[in-house]
C-alpha positions as CSV (number, residue, x, y, z in Angstrom):
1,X,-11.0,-24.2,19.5
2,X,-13.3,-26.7,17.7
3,X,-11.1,-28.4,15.4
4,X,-14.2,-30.0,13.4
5,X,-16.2,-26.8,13.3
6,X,-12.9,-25.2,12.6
7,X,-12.5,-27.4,9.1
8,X,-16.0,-27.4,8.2
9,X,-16.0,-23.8,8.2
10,X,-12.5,-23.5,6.2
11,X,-14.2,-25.7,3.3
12,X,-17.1,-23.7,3.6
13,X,-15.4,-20.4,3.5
14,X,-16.5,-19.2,6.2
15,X,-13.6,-18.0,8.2
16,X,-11.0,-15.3,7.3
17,X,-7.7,-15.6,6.9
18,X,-7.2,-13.5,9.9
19,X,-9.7,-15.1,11.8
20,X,-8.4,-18.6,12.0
21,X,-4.8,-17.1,12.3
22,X,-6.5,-15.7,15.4
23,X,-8.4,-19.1,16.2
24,X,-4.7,-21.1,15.6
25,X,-3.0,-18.6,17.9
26,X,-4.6,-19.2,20.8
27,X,-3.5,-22.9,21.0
28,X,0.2,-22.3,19.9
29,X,-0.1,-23.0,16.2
30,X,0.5,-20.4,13.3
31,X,-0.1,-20.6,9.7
32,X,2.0,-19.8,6.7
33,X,1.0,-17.0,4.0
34,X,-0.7,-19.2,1.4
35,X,-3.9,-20.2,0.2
36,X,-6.5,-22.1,2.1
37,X,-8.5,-23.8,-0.8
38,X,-6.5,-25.7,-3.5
39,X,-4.4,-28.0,-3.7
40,X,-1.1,-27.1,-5.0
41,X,-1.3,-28.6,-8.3
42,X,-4.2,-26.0,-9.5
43,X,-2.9,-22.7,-6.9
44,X,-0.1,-23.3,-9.8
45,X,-2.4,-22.9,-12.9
46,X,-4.2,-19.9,-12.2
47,X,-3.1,-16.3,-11.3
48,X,-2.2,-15.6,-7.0
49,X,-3.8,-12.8,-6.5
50,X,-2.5,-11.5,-2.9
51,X,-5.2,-9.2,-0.9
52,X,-7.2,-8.0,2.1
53,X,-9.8,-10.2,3.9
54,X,-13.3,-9.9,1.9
55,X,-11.6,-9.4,-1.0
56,X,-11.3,-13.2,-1.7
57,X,-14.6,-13.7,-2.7
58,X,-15.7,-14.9,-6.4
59,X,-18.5,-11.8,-6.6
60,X,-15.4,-9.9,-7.6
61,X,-13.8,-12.0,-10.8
62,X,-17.0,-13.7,-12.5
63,X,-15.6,-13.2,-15.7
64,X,-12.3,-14.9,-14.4
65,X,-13.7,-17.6,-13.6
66,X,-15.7,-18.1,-16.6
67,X,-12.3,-18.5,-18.9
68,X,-10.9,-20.4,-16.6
69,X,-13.2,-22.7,-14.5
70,X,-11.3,-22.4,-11.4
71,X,-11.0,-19.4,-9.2
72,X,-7.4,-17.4,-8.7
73,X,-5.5,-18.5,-5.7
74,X,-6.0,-15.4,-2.6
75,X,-3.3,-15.5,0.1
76,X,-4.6,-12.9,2.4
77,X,-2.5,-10.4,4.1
78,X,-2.5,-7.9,7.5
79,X,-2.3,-4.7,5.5
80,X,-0.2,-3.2,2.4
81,X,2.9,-2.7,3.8
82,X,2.7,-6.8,5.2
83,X,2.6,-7.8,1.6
84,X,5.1,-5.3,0.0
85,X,7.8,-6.7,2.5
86,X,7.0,-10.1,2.0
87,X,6.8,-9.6,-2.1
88,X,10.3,-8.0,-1.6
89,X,11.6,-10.7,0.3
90,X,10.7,-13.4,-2.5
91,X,7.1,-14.6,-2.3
92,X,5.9,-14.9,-5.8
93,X,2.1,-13.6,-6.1
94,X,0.9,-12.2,-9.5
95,X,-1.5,-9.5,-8.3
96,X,-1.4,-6.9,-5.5
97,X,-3.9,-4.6,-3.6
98,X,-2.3,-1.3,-2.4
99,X,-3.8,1.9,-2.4
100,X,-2.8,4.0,-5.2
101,X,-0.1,6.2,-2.3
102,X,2.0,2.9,-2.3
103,X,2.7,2.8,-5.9
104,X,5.4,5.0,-6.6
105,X,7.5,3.4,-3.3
106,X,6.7,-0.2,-4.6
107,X,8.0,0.5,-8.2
108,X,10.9,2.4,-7.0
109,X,12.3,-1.0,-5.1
110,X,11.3,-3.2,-8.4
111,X,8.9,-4.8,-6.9
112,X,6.7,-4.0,-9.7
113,X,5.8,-4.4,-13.4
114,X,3.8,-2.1,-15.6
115,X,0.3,-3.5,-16.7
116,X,-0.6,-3.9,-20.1
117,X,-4.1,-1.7,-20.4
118,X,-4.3,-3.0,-24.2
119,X,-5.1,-6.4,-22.9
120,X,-8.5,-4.7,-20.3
121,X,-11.4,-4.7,-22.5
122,X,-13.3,-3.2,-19.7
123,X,-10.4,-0.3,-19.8
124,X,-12.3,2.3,-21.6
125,X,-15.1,2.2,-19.3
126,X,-13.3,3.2,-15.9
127,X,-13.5,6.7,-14.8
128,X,-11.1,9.2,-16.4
129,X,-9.8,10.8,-13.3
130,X,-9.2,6.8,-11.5
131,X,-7.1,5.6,-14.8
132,X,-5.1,9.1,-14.8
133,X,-4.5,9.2,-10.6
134,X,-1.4,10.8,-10.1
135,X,0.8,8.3,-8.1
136,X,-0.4,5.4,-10.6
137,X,1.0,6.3,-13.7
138,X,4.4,7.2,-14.6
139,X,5.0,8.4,-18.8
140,X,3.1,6.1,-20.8
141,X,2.6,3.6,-18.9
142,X,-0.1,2.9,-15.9
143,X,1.3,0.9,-12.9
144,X,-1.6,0.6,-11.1
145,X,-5.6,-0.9,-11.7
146,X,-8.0,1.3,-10.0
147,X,-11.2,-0.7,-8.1
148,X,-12.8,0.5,-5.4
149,X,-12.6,3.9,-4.0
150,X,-14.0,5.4,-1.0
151,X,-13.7,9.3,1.4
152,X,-12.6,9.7,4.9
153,X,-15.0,11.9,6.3
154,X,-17.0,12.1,9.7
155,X,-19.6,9.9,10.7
156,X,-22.3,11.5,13.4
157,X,-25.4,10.8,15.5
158,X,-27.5,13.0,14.2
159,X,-29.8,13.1,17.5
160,X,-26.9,13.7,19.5
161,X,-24.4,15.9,17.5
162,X,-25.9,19.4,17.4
163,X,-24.1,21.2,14.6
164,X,-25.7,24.4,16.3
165,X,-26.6,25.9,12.7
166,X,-22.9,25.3,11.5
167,X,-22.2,23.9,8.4
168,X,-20.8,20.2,8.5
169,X,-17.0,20.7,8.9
170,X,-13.9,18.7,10.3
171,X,-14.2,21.3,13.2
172,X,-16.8,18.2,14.4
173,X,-13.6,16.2,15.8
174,X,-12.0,19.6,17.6
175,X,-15.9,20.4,19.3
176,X,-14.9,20.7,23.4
177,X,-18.4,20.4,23.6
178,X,-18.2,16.4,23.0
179,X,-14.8,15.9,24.3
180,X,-14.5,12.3,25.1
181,X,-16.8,11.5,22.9
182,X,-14.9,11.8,19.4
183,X,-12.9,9.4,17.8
184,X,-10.3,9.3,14.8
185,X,-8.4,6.3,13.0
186,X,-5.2,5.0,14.7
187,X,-3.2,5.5,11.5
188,X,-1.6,8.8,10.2
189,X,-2.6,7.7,6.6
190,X,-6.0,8.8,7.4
191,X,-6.1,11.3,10.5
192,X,-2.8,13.5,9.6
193,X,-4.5,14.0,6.1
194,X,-7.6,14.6,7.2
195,X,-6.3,17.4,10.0
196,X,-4.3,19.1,6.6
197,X,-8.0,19.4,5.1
198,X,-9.0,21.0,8.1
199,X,-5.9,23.7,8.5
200,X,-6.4,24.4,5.2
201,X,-3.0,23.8,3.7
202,X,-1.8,23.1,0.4
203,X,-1.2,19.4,0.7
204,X,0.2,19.3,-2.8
205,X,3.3,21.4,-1.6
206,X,4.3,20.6,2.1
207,X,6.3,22.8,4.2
208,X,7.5,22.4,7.7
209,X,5.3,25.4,8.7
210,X,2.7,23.4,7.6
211,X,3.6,20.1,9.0
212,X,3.9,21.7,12.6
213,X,0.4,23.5,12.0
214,X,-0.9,19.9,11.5
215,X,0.9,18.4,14.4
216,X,-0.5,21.4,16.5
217,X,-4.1,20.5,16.0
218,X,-3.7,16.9,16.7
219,X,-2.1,17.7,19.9
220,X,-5.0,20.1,20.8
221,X,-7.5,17.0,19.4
222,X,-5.9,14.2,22.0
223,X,-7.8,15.4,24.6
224,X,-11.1,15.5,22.9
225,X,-10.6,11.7,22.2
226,X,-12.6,8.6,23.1
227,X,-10.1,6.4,21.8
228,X,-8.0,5.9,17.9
229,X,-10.2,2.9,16.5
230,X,-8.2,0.5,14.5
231,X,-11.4,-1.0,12.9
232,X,-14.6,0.6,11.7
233,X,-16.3,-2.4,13.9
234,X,-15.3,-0.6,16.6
235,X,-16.4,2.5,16.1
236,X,-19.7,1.1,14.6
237,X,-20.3,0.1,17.4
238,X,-19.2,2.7,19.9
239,X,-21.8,5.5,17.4
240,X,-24.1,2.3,17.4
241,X,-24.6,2.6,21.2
242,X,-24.3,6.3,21.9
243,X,-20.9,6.2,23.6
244,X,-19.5,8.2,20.8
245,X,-21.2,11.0,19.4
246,X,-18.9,12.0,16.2
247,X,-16.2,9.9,14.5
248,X,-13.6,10.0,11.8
249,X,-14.4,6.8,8.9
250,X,-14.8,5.8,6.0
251,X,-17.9,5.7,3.7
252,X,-18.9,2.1,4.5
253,X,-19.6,2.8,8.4
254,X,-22.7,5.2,8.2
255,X,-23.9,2.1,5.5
256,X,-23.5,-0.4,8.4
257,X,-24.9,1.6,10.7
258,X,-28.1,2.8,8.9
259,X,-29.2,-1.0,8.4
260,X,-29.1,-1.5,11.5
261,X,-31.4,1.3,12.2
262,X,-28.4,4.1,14.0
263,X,-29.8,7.5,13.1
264,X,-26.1,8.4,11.3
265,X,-25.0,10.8,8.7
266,X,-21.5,10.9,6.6
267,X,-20.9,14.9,6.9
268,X,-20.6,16.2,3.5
269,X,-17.4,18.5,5.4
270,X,-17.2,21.8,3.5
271,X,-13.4,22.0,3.4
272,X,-13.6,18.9,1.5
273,X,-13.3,15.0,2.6
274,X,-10.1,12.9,2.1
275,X,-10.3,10.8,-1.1
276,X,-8.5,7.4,-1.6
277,X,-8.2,4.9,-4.5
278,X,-7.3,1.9,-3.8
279,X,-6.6,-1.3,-7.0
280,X,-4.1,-3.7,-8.4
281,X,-0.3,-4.0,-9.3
282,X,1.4,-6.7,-10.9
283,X,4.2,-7.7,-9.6
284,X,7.7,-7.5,-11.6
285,X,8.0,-11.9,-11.5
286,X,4.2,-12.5,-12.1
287,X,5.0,-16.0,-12.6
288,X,0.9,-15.8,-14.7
289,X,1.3,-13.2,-16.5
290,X,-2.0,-14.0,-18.8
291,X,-3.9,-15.0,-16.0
292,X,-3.4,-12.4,-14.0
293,X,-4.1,-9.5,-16.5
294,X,-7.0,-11.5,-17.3
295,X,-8.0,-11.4,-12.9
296,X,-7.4,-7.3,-13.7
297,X,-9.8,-7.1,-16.5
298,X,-12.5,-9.4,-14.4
299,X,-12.6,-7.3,-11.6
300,X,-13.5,-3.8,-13.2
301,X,-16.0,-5.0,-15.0
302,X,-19.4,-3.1,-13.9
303,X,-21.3,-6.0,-12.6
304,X,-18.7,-6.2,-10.0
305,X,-18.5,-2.8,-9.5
306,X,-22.6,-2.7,-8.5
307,X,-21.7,-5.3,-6.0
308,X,-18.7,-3.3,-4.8
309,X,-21.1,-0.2,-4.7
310,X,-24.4,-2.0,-2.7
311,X,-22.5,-4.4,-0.9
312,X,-19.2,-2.8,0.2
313,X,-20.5,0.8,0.5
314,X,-17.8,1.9,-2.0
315,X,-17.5,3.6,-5.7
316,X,-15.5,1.3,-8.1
317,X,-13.7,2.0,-11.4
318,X,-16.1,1.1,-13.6
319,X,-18.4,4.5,-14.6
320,X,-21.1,1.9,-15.8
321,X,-21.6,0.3,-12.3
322,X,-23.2,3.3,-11.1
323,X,-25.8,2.9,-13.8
324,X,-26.7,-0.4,-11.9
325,X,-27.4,1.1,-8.9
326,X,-31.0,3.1,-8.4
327,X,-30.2,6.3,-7.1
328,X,-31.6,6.1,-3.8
329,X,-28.7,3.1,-2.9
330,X,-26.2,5.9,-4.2
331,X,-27.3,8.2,-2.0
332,X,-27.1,5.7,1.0
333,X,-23.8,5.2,0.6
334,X,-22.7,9.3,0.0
335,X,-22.6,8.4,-3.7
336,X,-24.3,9.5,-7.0
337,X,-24.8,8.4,-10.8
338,X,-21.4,10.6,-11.8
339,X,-18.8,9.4,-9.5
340,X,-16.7,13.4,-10.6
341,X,-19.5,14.9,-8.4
342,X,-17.4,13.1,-5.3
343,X,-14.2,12.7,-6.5
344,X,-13.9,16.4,-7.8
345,X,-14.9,17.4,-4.0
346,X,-12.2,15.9,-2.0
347,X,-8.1,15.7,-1.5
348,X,-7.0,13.0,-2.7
349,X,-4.6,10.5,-0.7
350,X,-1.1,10.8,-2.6
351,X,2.6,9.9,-2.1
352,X,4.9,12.4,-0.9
353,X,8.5,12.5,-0.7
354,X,10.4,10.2,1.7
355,X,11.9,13.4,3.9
356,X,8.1,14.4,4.3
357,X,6.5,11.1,4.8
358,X,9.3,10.6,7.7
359,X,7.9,13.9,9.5
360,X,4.7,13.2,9.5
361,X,5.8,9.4,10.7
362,X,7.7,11.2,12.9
363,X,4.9,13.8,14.5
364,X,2.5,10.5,14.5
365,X,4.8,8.4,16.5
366,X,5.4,11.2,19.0
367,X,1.0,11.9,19.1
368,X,1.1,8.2,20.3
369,X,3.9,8.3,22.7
370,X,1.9,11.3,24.5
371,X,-1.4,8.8,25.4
C-alpha cells in the first residue's frame, strides 16, 4: 500500500470507506467506524448521518449544507443490519439508511424515534404511495424518510437471450436452455422474493405451502446457475463480456452497462418485478435532533432526486425530480415522468413476521449449504 497516495486520496475523497478498510487490511491495520474528514470538534456540531458507500457525497444534502456551512459527518457501514447492531450496541449516529423492510424490527428493539414530517418542507412533494409504505408508518406517525427507490428485475443480452416469442418473464432465470449461464443475487432479500413473483403466490399472506413451493423452484434454479453475485460489478461485468447471458439486478446495472455500449435490456417481467424503497430513520438518542431533521428535509429535495435519477439509475421521493429529467433519461433507466406507472406494477419488498422471516432464512441457508 502507498501510504502517501493513500492520504492524498482520503483528503481528496477519493477512496471509500470500504476500500481503504480493504487497503488497511492487507498490512494488518483496521479502522474504527467513524468519520474520515473532520476533526472531532465539528463531526460534534452537525448531524452523523450513518450510510452506505456513495451515499456520502454533498450532491445529496445541498440544502444542508447551505444552513449550515459544513457538511454532516458520514460513518459508512457494510450493510443495514452492520449498523442496526452497532446502533443497538451504543454508537450514537443521528440518521440511518435501511430499506423500508427493516423498519418495523428496528423500532420494535427502540432503536428508533418517530420523525417529525411538520418540520420537511419538501414533505408534500414526495410521492403518495413512498410517504404511505406500509412497513414505514405506524398510526399517525411516519418512522421512516423515503429516498431512492429502485425494482429487482432481470437484466439480459439482448443478442444472446432469445425470448423465442415469449413475453419477458422470471421464467428467464429457470431457461435450461442457458443453464450455466444465469445468475441471481446471493441474498434471500432479493432472490426468494423474486421466485414468490414468479410462483405466483400471495406474498401478502405466506403459508408454508407456499414457502416450500418457493424453496422448490430455487432448488430446481441451482443448477441453471453461473454463480450468486454479491455485487452488481460483478455481474456487469460477467453480461458485459458474454459469459452470462441473463441475470437477476437491480435497475442501475442495465444503466452501467448501456454506457458502456452492452446491448442490455431490464425485462419489463409480466408477473411483475420486485419493488424496494429504501430512506432514512432517526435514531431514538439523535444526539442533533435539528440537524438531522434538517439532513432529512435536504435530501428529498428534487434537485437531488434528478441527480439520484441520472446519476444513480434510481427513482427518488421527490415526484418533482422526475420533471428534471427529459424523458428519454427516464426511459434509460426503466423509469417515466409518473413514478405510480412503476411502482403500481411491482411487489413491493415488505417485513414479515419473525416465524416467516426465519423459514425463508432457514430455506436460504440450506440453498447455500447444497453448492
Amino acid at each position: 500500500m502507498d501510504i502517501d497516495d493513500t492520504i492524498k486520496r482520503i483528503r481528496n475523497r477519493d477512496i471509500s470507506r470500504r476500500d481503504l478498510n480493504k487497503a488497511l487490511a492487507s498490512v494488518g491495520l483496521a479502522t474504527v467506524a467513524m468519520p474520515l474528514t473532520s476533526r472531532r470538534g465539528l463531526a460534534e456540531e452537525q448531524a452523523i448521518y450513518y450510510t452506505w458507500s456513495g451515499y456520502d457525497i454533498p450532491e445529496l444534502w445541498p440544502s444542508y449544507l447551505e444552513m449550515h456551512g459544513e457538511p454532516p459527518e458520514t460513518p459508512i457501514f457494510g450493510d443495514a443490519e452492520e449498523s442496526f447492531v452497532k446502533v443497538r450496541a451504543g454508537y450514537v449516529v443521528d440518521v440511518m439508511h435501511p430499506c423500508s423492510n427493516n423498519v418495523p424490527r428496528w423500532r420494535h428493539a427502540g432503536v428508533l424515534q418517530a420523525i417529525d414530517v411538520s418540520r420537511l418542507s419538501n414533505w408534500g412533494d414526495v410521492v403518495p404511495a413512498l410517504k404511505t409504505v406500509k412497513d414505514g408508518v405506524f398510526g399517525d406517525e411516519h418512522w421512516f424518510i423515503p429516498f431512492e427507490w429502485g425494482q429487482t428485475s432481470v437484466t439480459y443480452r439482448t443478442d444472446l437471450f432469445d425470448l423465442a416469442g415469449e413475453e419477458e418473464s422470471w421464467g428467464m432465470l429457470w431457461d435450461e436452455r442457458y443453464a450455466g449461464r444465469l445468475s441471481i443475487i446471493d441474498a434471500a432479500e432479493d432472490s426468494w422474493w423474486c421466485a414468490a413473483i414468479y410462483a405466483g403466490i400471495d406474498t401478502d399472506n405466506l403459508t408454508d405451502a407456499d414457502i416450500q413451493k418457493v424453496f422448490d423452484l430455487l432448488v430446481q434454479q441451482q443448477k441453471l446457475l453461473l454463480f450468486r453475485q454479491s455485487d452488481m460489478t460483478t455481474v456487469e461485468q460477467a453480461l458485459a463480456s458474454g459469459e452470462l447471458a441473463a441475470a437477476m439486478t437491480w435497475n442501475s446495472s442495465p444503466l452501467t452497462l448501456t454506457r458502456e455500449g452492452v446491448p442490455v435490456k431490464f425485462a419489463n417481467v409480466k408477473e411483475g418485478a420486485l419493488t424496494w424503497v429504501c430512506g432514512m430513520v432517526l435514531t431514538a438518542d439523535a444526539p442533533h435532533y435539528d440537524k438531522a431533521h434538517d439532513l432529512l428535509n435536504a435530501m428529498i429535495a428534487p434537485e437531488v432526486g434528478k441527480f439520484i435519477i441520472e446519476d444513480y439509475g434510481y427513482g427518488h421521493s421527490n415526484s418533482k425530480a422526475f420533471q428534471l429529467v427529459s424523458d428519454d433519461e427516464l426511459f434509460a433507466r426503466g423509469l417515466t415522468s409518473d413514478p405510480m406507472e412503476i411502482l403500481g406494477a411491482g411487489t413491493f419488498l415488505q417485513a414479515q413476521t419473525e416465524d416467516i422471516e426465519q423459514k425463508i432464512n432457514r430455506d436460504w441457508g440450506e440453498l447455500i449449504a447444497m453448492i
